[in-house]
C-alpha positions as CSV (number, residue, x, y, z in Angstrom):
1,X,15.1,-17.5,1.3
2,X,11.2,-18.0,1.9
3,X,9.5,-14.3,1.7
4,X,5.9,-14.7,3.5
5,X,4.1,-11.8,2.3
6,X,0.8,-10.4,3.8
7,X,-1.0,-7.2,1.6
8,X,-4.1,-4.8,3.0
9,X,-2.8,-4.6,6.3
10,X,-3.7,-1.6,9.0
11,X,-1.0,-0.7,11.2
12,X,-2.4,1.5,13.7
13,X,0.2,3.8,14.3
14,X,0.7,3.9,10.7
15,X,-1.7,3.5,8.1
16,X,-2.3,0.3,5.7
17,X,0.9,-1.6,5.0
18,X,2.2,-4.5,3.5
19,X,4.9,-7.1,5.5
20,X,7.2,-9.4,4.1
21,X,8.1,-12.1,6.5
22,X,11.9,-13.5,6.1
23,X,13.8,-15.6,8.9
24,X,15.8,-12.1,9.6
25,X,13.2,-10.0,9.7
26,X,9.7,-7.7,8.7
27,X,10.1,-5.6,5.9
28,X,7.1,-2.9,6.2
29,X,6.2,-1.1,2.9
30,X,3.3,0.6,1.9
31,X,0.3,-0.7,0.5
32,X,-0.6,0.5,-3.1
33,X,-4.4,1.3,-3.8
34,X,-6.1,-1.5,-5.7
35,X,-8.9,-2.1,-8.0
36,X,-10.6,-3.9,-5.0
37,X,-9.9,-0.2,-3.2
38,X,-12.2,1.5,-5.8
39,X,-15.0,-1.0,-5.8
40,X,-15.3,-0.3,-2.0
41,X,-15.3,3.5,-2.2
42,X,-17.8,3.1,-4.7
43,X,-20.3,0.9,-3.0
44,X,-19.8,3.2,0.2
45,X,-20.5,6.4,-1.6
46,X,-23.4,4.6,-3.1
47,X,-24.3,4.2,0.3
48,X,-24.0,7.5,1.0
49,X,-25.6,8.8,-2.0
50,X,-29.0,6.9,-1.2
51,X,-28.7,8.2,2.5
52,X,-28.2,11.5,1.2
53,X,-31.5,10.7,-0.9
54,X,-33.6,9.3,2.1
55,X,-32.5,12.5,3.9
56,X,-33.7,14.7,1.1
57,X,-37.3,12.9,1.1
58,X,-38.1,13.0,4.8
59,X,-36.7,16.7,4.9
60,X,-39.4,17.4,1.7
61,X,-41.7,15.2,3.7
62,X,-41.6,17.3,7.5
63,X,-42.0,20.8,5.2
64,X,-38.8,21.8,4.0
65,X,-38.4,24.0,1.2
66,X,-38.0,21.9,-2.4
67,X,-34.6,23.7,-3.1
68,X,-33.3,21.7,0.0
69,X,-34.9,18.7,-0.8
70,X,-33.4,18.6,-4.0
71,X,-30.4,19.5,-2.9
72,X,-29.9,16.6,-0.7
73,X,-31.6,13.8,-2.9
74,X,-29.8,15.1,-6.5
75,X,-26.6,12.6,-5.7
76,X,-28.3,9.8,-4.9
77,X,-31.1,10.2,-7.7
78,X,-27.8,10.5,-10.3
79,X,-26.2,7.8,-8.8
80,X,-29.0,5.6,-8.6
81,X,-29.8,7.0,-12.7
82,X,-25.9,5.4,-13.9
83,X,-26.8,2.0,-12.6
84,X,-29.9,2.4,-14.2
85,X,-28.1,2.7,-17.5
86,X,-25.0,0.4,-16.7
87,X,-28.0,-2.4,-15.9
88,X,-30.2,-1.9,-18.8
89,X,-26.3,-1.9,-21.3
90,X,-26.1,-4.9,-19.1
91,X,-29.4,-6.6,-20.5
92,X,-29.1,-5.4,-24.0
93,X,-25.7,-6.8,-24.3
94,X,-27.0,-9.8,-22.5
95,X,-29.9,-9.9,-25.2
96,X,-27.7,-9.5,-28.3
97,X,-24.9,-12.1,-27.3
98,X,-28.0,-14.8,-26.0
99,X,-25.8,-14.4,-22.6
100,X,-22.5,-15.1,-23.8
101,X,-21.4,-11.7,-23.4
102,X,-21.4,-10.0,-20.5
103,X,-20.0,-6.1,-19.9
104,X,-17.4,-5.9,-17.3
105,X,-14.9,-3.7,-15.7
106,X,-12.5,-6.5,-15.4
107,X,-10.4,-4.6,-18.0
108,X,-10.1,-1.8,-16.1
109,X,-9.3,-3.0,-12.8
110,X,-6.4,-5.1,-14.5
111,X,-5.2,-1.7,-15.9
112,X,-5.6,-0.2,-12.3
113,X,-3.5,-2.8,-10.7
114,X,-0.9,-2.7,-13.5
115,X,-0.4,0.9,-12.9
116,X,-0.7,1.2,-9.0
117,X,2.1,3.3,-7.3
118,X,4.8,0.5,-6.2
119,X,5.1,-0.6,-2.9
120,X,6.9,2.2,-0.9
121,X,9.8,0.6,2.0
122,X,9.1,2.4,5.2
123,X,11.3,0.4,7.6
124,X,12.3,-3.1,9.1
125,X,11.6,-4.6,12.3
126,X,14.7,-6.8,13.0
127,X,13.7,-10.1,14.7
128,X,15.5,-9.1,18.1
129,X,13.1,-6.2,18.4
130,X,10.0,-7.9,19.4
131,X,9.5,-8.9,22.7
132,X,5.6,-9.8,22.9
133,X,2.7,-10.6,20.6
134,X,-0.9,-10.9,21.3
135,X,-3.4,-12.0,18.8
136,X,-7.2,-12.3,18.7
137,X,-9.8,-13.0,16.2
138,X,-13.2,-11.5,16.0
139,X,-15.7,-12.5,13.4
140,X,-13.2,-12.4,10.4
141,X,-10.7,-9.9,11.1
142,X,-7.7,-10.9,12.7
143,X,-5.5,-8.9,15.2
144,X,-1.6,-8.7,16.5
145,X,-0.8,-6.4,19.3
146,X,3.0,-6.4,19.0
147,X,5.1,-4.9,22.0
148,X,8.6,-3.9,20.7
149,X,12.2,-3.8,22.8
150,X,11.7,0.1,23.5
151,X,8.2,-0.6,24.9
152,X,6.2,0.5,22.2
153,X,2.5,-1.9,21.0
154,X,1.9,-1.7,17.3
155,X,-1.4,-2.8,16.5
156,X,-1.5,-4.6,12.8
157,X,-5.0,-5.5,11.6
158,X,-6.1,-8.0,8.7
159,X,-9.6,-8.3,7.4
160,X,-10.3,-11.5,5.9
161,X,-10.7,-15.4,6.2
162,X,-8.3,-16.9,8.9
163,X,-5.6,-18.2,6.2
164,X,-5.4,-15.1,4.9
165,X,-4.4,-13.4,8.1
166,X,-2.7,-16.5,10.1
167,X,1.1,-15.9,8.4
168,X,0.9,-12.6,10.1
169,X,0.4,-13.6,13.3
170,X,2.8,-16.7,12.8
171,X,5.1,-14.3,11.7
172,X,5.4,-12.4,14.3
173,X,5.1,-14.9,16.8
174,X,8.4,-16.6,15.0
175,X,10.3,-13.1,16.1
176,X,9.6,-13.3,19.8
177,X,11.5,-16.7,19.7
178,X,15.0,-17.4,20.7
179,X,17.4,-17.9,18.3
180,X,18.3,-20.8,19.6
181,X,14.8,-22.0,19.7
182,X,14.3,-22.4,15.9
């Protein structure tokens, strides 16, 4: 039995999800929180941190009290000092090993995905329940409108380049069709 399976996938109802495509049916579990997750709440808080810090200079700027100022620019100026360190480790190690070495977290994002929470089952869409599926792509994220037998359109969404996201959509088209039709 070919299992088609298709990770990081928002469900709206629902939340992120993960479907596993089999000739029967969708299996819909949960989807488990990543390395990748981590790296992308970091660089947004990052984000956020040096907003934070822009915020605090124009507020010192228009004739705020300092206490404010500070208060507002402290996260971003202590973010912005640990990748001041983590770059000049970086160089020294870079130094030392003539470029061979190179410091990297790929150690501990393999011990993040080793220990992530399992996928979680929440349900299974049988193939008779589907009745409709509309798809459209924008930029690179790819979406399914699915309208079930009891009327109900499930939105699934998948970020990514168009291979990644195509075996949802083909998926789901492959449960609107007859039985007799495959």
């Amino acid at each position: 039995m070919i299992v088609i399976s298709v990770d990081y996938v928002h469900s709206r109802p629902g939340g992120r999800v993960q479907l596993s495509f089999t000739p029967q049916r969708v299996a819909v579990s949960t989807s488990p929180t990543r390395w990748r997750d981590w790296v992308r709440r970091f660089w947004w808080s990052v984000l956020g941190a040096l907003a934070l810090a822009w915020i605090g200079t124009l507020v010192h700027w228009s004739g705020a009290p300092r206490e404010v100022a500070i208060a507002l620019a402290a996260p971003g100026g202590v973010l912005f000092g640990c990748l001041l360190i983590y770059a000049l480790i970086a160089l020294v190690v870079a130094i030392f090993t003539a470029g061979v070495g190179e410091p990297s977290m790929g150690w501990l994002g393999r011990w993040v995905d080793r220990n992530a929470t399992p996928a979680q089952p929440l349900g299974v869409i049988p193939v008779g329940a589907v009745t409709h599926v509309r798809s459209e792509r924008k930029f690179r994220r790819t979406t399914a409108h699915v309208t079930f037998t009891d009327g109900r359109t499930v939105r699934y969404t998948r970020w990514g380049f168009r291979h990644v996201a195509k075996p949802m959509v083909e998926g789901f088209n492959a449960m609107t069709m007859a039985p007799h039709q495959r």
